[in-house]
Biopython code that builds the backbone (N, CA, C, O; Angstrom):
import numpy as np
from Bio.PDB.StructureBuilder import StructureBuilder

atoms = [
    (1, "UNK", "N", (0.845, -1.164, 0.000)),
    (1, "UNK", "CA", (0.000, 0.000, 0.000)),
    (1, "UNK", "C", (0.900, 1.240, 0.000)),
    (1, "UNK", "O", (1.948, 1.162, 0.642)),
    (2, "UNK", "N", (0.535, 2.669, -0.815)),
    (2, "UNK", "CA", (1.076, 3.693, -0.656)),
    (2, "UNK", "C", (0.589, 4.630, 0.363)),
    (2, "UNK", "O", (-0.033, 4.217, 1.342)),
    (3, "UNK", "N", (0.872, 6.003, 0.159)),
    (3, "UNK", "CA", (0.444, 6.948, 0.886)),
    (3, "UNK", "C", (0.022, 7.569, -0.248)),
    (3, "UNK", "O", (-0.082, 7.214, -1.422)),
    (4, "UNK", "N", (-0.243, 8.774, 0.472)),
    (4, "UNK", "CA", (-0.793, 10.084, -0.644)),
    (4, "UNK", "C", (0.437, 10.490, -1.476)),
    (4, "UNK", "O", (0.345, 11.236, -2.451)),
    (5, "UNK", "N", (1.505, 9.999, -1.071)),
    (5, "UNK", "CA", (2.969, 11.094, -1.349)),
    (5, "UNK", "C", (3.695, 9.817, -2.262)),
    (5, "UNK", "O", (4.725, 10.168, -2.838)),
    (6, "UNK", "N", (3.311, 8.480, -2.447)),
    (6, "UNK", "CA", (3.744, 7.526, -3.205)),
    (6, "UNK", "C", (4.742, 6.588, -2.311)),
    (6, "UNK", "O", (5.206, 5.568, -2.821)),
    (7, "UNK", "N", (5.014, 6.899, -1.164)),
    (7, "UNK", "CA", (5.790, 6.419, -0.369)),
    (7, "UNK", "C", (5.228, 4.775, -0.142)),
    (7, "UNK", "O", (4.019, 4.577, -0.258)),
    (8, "UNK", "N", (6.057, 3.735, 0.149)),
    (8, "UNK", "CA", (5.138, 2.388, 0.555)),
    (8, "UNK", "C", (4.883, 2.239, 2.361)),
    (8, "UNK", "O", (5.671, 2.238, 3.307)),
    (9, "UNK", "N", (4.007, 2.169, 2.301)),
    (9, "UNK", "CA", (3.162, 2.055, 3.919)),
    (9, "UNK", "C", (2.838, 0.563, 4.102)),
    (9, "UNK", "O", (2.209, -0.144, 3.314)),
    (10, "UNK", "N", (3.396, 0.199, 5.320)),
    (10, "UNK", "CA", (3.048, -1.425, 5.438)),
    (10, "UNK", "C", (2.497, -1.203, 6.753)),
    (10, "UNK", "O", (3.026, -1.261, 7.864)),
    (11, "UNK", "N", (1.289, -0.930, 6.377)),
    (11, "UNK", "CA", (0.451, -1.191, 7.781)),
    (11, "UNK", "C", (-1.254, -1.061, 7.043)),
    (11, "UNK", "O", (-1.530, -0.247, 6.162)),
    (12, "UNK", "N", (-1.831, -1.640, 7.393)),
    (12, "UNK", "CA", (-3.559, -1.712, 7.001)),
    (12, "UNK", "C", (-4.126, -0.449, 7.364)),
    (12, "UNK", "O", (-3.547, -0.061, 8.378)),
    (13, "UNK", "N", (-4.643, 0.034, 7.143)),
    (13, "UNK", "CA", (-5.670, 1.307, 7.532)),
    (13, "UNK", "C", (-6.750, 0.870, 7.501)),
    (13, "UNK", "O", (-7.098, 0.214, 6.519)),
    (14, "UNK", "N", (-7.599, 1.091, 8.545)),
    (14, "UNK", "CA", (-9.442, 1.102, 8.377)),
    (14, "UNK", "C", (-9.426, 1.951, 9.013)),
    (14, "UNK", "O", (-8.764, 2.474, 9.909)),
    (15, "UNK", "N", (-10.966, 2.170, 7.985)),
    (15, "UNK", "CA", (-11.801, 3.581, 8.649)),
    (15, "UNK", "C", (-12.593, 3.186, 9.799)),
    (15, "UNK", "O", (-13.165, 2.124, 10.043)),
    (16, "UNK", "N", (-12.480, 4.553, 10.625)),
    (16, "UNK", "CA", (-13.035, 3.974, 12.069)),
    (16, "UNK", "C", (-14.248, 3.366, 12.639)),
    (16, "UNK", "O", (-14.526, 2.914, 13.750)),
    (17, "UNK", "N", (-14.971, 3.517, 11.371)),
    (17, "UNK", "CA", (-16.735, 2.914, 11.687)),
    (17, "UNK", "C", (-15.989, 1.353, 11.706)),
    (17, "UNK", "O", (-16.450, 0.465, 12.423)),
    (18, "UNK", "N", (-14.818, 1.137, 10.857)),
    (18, "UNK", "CA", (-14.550, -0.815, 11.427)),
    (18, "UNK", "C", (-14.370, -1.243, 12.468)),
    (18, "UNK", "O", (-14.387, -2.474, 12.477)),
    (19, "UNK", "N", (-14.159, -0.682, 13.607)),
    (19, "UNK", "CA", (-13.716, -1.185, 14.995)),
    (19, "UNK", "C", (-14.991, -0.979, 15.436)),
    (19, "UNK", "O", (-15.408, -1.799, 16.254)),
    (20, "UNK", "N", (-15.613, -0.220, 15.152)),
    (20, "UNK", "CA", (-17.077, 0.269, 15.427)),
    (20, "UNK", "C", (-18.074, -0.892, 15.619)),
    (20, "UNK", "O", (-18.722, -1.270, 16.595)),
    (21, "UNK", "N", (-17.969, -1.339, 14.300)),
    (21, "UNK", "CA", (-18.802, -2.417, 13.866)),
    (21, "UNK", "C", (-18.245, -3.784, 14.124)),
    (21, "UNK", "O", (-19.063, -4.703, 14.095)),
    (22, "UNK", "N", (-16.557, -4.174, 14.456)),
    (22, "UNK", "CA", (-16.231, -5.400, 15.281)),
    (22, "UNK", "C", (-16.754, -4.883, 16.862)),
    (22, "UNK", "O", (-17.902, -5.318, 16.952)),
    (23, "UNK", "N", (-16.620, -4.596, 17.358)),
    (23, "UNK", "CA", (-17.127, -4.545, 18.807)),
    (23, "UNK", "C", (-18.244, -4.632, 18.669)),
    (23, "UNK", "O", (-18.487, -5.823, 18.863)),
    (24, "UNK", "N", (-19.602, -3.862, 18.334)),
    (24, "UNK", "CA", (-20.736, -4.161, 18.266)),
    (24, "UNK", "C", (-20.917, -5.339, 18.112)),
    (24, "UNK", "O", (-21.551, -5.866, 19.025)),
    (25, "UNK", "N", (-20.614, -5.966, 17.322)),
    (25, "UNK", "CA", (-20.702, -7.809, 16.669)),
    (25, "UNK", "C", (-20.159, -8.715, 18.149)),
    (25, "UNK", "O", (-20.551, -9.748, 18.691)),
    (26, "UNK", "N", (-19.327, -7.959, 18.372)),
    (26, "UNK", "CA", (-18.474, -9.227, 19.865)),
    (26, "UNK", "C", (-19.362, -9.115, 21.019)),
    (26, "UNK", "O", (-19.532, -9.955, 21.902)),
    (27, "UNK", "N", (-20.146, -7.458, 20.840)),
    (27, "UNK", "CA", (-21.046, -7.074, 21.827)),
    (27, "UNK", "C", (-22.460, -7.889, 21.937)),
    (27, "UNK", "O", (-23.188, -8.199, 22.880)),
    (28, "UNK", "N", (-22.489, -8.033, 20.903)),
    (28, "UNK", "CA", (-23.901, -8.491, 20.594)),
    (28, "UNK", "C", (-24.078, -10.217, 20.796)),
    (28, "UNK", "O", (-25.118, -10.872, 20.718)),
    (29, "UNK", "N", (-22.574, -10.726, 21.105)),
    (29, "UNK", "CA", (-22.850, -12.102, 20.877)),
    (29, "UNK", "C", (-22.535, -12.793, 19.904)),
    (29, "UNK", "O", (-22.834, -13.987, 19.889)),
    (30, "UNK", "N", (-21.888, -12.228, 18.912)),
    (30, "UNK", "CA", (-21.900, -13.031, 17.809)),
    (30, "UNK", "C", (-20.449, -14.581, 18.143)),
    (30, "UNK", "O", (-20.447, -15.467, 17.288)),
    (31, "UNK", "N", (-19.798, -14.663, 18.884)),
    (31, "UNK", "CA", (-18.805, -15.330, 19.508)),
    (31, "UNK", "C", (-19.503, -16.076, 20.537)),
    (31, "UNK", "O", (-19.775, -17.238, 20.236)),
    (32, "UNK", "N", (-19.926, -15.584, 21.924)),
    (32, "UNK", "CA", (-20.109, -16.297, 23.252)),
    (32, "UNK", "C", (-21.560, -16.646, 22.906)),
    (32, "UNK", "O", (-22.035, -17.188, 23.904)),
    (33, "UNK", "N", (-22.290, -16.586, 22.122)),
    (33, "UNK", "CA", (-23.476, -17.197, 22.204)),
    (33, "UNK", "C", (-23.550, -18.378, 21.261)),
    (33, "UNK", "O", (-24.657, -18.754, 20.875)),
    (34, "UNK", "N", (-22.702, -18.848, 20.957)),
    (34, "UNK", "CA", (-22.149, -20.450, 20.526)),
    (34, "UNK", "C", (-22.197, -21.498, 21.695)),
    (34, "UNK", "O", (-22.846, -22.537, 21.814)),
    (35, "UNK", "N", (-21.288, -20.876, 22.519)),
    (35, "UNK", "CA", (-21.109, -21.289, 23.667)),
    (35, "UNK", "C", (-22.192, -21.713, 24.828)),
    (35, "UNK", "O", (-22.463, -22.801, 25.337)),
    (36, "UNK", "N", (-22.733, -20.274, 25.040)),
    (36, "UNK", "CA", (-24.011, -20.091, 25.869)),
    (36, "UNK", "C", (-25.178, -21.110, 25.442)),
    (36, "UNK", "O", (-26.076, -21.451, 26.212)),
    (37, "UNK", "N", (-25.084, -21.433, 24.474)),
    (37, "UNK", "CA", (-26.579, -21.962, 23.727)),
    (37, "UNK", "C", (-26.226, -23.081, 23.493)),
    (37, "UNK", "O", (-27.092, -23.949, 23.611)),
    (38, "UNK", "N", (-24.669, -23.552, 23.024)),
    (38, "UNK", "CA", (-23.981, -24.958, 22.949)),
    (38, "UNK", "C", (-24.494, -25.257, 21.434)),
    (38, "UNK", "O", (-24.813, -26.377, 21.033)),
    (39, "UNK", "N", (-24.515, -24.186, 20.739)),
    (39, "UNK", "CA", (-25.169, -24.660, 19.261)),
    (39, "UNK", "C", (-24.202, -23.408, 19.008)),
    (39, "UNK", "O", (-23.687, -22.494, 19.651)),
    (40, "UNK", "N", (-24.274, -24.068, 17.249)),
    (40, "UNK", "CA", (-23.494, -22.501, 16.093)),
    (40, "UNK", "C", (-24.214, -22.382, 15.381)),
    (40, "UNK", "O", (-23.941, -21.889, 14.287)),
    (41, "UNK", "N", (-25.909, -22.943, 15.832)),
    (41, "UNK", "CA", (-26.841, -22.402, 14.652)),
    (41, "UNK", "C", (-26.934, -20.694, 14.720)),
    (41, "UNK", "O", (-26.189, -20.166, 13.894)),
    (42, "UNK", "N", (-27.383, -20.149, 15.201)),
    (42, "UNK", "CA", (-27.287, -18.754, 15.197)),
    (42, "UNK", "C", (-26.405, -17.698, 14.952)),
    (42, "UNK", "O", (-26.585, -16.641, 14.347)),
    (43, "UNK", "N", (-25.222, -18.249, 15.635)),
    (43, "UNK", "CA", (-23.796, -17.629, 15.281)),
    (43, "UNK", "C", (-23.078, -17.899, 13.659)),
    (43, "UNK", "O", (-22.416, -17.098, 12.998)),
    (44, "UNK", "N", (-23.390, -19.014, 13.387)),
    (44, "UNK", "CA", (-23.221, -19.112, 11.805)),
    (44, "UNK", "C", (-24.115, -18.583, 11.060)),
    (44, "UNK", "O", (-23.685, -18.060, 10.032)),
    (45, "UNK", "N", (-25.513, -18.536, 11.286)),
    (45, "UNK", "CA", (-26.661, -17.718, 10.422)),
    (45, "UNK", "C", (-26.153, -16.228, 10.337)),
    (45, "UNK", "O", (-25.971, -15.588, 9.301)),
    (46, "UNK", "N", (-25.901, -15.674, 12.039)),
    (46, "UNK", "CA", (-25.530, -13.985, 12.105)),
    (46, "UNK", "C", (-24.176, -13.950, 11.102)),
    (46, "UNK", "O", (-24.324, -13.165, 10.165)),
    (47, "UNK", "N", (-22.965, -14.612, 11.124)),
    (47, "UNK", "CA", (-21.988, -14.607, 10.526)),
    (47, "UNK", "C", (-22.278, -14.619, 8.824)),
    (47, "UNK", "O", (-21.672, -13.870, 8.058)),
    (48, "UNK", "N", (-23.237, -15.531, 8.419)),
    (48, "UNK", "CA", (-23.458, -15.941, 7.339)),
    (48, "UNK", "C", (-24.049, -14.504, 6.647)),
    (48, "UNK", "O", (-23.809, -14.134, 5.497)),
    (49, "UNK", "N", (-24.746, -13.911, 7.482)),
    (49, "UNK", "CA", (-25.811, -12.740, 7.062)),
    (49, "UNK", "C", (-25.100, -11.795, 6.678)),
    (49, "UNK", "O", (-25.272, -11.258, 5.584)),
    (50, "UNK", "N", (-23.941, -11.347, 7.746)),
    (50, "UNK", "CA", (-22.918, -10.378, 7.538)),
    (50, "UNK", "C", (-21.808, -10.527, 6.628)),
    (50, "UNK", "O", (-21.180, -9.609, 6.101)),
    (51, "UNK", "N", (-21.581, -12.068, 6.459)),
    (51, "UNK", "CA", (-20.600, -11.810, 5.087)),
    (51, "UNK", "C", (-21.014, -11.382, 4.151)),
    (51, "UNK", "O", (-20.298, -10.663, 3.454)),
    (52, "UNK", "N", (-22.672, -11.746, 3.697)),
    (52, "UNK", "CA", (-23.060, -11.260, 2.543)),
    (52, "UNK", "C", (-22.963, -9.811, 2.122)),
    (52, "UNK", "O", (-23.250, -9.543, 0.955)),
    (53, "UNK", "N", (-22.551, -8.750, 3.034)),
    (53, "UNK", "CA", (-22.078, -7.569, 2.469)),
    (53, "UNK", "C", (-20.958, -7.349, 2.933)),
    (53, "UNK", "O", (-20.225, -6.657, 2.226)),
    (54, "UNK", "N", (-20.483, -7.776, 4.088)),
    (54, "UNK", "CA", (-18.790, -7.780, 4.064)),
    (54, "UNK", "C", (-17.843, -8.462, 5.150)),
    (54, "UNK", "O", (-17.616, -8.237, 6.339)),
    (55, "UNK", "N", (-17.351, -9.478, 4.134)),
    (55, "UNK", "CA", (-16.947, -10.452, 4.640)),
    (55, "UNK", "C", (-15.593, -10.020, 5.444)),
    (55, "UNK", "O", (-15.166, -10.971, 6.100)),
    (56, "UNK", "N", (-14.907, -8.990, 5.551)),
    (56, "UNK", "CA", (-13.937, -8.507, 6.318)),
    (56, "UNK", "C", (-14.201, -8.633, 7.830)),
    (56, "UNK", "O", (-13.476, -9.105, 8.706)),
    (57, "UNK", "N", (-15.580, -8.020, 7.918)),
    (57, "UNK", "CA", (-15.890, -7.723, 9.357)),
    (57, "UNK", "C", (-16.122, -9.256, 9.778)),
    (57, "UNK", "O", (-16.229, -9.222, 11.004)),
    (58, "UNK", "N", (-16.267, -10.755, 9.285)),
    (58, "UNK", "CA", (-16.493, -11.790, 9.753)),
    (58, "UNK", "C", (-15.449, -12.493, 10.086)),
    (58, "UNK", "O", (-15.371, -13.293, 11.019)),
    (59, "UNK", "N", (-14.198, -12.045, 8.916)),
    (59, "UNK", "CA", (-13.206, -12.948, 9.228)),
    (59, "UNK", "C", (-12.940, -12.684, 10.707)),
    (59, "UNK", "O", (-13.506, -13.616, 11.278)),
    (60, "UNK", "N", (-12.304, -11.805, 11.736)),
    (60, "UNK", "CA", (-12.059, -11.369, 12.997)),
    (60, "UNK", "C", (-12.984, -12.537, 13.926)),
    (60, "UNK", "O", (-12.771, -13.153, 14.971)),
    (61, "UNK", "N", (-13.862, -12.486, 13.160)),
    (61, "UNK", "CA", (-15.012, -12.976, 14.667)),
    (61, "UNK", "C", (-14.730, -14.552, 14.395)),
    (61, "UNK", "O", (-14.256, -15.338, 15.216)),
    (62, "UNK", "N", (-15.156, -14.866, 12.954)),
    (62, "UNK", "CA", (-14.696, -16.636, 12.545)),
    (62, "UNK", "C", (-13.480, -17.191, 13.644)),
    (62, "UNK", "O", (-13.555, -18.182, 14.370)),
    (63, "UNK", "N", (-12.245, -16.135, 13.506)),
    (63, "UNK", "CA", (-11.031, -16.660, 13.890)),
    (63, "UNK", "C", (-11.338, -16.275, 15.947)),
    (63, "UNK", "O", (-10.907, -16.840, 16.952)),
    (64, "UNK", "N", (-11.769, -15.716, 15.853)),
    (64, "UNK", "CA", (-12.081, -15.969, 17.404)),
    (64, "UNK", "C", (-13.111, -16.677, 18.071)),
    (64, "UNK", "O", (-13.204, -16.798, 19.293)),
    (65, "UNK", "N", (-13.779, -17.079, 17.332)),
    (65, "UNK", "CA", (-14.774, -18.346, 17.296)),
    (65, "UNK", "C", (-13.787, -19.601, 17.062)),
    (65, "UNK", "O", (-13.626, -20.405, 17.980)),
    (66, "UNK", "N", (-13.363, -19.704, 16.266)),
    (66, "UNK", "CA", (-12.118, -20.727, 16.007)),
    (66, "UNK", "C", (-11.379, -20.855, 17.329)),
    (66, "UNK", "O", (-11.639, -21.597, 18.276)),
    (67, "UNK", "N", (-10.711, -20.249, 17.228)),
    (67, "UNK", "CA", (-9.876, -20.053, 18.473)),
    (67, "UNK", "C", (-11.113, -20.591, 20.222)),
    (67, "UNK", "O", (-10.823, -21.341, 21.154)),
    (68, "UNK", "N", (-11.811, -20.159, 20.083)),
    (68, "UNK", "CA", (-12.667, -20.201, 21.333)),
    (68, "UNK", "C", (-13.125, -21.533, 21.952)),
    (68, "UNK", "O", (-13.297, -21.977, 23.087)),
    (69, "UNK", "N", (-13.248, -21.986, 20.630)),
    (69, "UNK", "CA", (-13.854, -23.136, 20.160)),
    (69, "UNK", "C", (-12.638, -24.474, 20.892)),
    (69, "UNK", "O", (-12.916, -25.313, 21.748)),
    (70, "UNK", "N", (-11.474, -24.286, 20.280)),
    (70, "UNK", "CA", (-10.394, -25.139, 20.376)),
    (70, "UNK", "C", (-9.916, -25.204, 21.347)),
    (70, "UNK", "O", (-9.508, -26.277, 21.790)),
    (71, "UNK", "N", (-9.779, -23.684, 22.210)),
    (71, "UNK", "CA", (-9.738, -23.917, 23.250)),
    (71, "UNK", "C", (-10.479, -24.596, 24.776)),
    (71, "UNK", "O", (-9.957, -25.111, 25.765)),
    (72, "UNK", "N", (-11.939, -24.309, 24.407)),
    (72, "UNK", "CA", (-12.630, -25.281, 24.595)),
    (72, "UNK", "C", (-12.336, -26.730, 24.798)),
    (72, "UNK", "O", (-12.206, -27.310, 25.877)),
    (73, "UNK", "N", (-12.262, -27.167, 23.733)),
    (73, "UNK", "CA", (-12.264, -28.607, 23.388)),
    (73, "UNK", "C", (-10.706, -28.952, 23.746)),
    (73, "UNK", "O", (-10.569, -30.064, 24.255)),
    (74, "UNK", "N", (-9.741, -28.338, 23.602)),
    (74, "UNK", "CA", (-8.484, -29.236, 24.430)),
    (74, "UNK", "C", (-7.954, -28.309, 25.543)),
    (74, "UNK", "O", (-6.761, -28.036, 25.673)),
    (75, "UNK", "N", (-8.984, -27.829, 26.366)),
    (75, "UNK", "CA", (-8.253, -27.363, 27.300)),
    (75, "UNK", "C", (-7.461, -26.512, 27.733)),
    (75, "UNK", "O", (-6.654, -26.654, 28.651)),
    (76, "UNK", "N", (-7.687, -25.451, 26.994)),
    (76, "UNK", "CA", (-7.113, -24.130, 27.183)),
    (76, "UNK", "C", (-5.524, -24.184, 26.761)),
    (76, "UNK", "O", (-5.365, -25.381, 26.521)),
    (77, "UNK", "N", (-4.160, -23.475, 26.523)),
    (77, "UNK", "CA", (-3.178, -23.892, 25.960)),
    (77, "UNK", "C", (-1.983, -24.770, 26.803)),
    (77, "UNK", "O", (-0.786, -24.532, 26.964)),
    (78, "UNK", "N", (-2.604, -25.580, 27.137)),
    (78, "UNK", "CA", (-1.811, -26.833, 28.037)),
    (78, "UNK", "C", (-0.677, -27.441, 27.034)),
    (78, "UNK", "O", (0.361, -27.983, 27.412)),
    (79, "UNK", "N", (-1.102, -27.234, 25.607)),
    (79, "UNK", "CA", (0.243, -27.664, 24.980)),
    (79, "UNK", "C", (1.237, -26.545, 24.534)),
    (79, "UNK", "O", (1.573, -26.731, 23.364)),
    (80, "UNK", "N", (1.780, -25.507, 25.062)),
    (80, "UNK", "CA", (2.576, -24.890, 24.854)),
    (80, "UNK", "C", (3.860, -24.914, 25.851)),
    (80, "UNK", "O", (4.828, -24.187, 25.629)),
]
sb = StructureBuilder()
sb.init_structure("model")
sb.init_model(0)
sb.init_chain("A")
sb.init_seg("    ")
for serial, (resi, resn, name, xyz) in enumerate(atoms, 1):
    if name == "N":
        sb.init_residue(resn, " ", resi, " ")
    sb.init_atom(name, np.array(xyz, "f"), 0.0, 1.0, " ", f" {name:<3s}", serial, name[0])
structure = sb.get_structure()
């Protein structure tokens, strides 16, 4: 990525409504109510709904669902 001045910039930029809209999503449940409910019907439907206009804001939550998930199931990081 450049700058305005042509220079190369190695760092991502988002505009600030994106953090906006990941917190709202973490706020709302879209992660711990997998858990809570012991189902990913809902959390995959909400996920599913929101990729359909932008799948950026899902990847974050997928991978902490992932993550949540695994840890779960073996026990928090006992193998490190």
């Amino acid at each position: 990525m450049f700058d305005q001045f042509g220079e190369r910039v190695d760092e991502i930029l988002f505009p600030p409504e994106y953090s906006k809209m990941l917190r709202r999503g973490y706020q709302s449940g879209v992660v711990w109510r997998a858990f809570e409910q012991k189902s990913f019907v809902s959390t995959c439907a909400l996920m599913y709904s929101t990729a359909f206009y932008d799948s950026g804001v899902v990847c974050p939550r997928a991978v902490s669902l992932a993550t949540k998930w695994s840890m779960e199931m073996h026990g928090g990081l006992g193998v490190l």
